[in-house]
C-alpha positions as CSV (number, residue, x, y, z in Angstrom):
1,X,7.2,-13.2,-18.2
2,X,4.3,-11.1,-17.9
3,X,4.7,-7.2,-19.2
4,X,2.3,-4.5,-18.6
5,X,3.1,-0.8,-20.4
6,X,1.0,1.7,-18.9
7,X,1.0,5.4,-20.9
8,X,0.5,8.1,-18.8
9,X,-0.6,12.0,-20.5
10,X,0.0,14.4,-17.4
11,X,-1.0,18.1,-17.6
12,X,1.4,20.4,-18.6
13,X,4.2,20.8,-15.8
14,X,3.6,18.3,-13.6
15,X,6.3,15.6,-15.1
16,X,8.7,16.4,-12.8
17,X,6.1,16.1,-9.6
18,X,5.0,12.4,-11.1
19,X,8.5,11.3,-11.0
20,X,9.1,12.2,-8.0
21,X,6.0,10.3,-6.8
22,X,6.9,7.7,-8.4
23,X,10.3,7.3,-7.3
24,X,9.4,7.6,-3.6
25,X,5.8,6.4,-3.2
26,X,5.3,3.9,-6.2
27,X,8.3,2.0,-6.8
28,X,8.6,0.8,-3.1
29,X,5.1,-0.1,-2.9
30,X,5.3,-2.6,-6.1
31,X,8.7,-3.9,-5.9
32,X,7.1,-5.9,-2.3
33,X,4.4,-7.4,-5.0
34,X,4.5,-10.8,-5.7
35,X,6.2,-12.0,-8.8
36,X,8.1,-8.8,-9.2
37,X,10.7,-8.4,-11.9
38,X,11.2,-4.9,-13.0
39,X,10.3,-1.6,-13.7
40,X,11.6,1.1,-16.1
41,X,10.0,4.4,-16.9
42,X,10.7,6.7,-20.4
43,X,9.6,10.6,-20.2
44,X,8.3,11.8,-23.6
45,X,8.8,15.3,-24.5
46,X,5.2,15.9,-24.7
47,X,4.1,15.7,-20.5
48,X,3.6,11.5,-21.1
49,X,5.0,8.7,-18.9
50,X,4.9,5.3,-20.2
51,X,6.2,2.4,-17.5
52,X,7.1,-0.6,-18.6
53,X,6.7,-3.4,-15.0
54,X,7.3,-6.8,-15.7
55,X,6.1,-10.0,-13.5
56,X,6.7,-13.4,-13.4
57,X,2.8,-14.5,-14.0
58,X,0.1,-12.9,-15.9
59,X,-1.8,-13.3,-12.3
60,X,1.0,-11.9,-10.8
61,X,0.7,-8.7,-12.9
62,X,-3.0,-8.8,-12.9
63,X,-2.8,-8.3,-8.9
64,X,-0.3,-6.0,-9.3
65,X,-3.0,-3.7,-11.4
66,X,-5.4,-3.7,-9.3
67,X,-2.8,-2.4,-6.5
68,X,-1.8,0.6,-9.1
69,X,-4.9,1.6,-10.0
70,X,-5.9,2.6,-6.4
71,X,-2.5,3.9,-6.0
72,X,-3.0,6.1,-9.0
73,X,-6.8,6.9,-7.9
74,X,-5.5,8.6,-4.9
75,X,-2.0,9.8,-5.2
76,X,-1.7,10.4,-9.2
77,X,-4.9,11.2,-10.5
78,X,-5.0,15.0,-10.2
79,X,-1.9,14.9,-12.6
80,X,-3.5,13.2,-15.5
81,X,-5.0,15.1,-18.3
82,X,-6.8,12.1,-19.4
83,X,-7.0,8.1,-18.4
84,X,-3.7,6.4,-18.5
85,X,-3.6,3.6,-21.4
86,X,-2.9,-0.3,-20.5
87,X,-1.7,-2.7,-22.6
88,X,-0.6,-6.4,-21.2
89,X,0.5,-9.3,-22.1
90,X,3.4,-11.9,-21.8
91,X,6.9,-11.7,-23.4
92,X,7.1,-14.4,-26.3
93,X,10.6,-12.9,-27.7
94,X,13.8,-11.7,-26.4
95,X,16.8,-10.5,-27.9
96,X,20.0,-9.5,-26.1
97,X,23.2,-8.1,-26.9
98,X,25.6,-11.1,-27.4
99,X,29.1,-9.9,-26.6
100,X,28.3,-7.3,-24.0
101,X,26.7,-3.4,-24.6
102,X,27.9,-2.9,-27.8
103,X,27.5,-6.0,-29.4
104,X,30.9,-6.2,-30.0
């Protein structure tokens, strides 16, 4: 599984606006991409978003990039107080609870 965490720094006040956007423009857009296996999102205290979207195929998620960028170009970028940060790469350990939520 392919993983790409994106960190978002949005200007002061605008957190609120970006999830929105995200919830209603975003989200439906990538979850038709190929290879598609989630998405989650964590709000900082500090105006930052940092998504965490997960794809079958490194090529899968690379595509999938591209399609964000241009998405963020147009519809996000005026909400950014700097360039978002990427990191990628694929999932080489997992660990899961193993008797339900709380381990027990």
């Amino acid at each position: 599984m392919h993983v790409r965490v994106t960190r978002y720094r949005l200007l002061p006040g605008t957190t609120e606006k970006a999830m929105a956007l995200v919830k209603e423009h975003w989200i439906p857009m990538i979850r038709d991409a190929e290879g598609f296996r989630g998405f989650e999102l964590m709000v900082s205290e500090t105006d930052e978003l940092i998504g965490i979207l997960r794809f079958q195929t490194g090529d899968q998620g690379l595509a999938a990039l591209e399609q964000s960028r241009e998405w963020v170009f147009h519809h996000f970028g005026d909400l950014l107080a700097q360039p978002s940060e990427v990191l990628m790469g694929t999932i080489e350990l997992e660990a899961w609870p193993t008797k339900g939520p709380t381990g027990s």
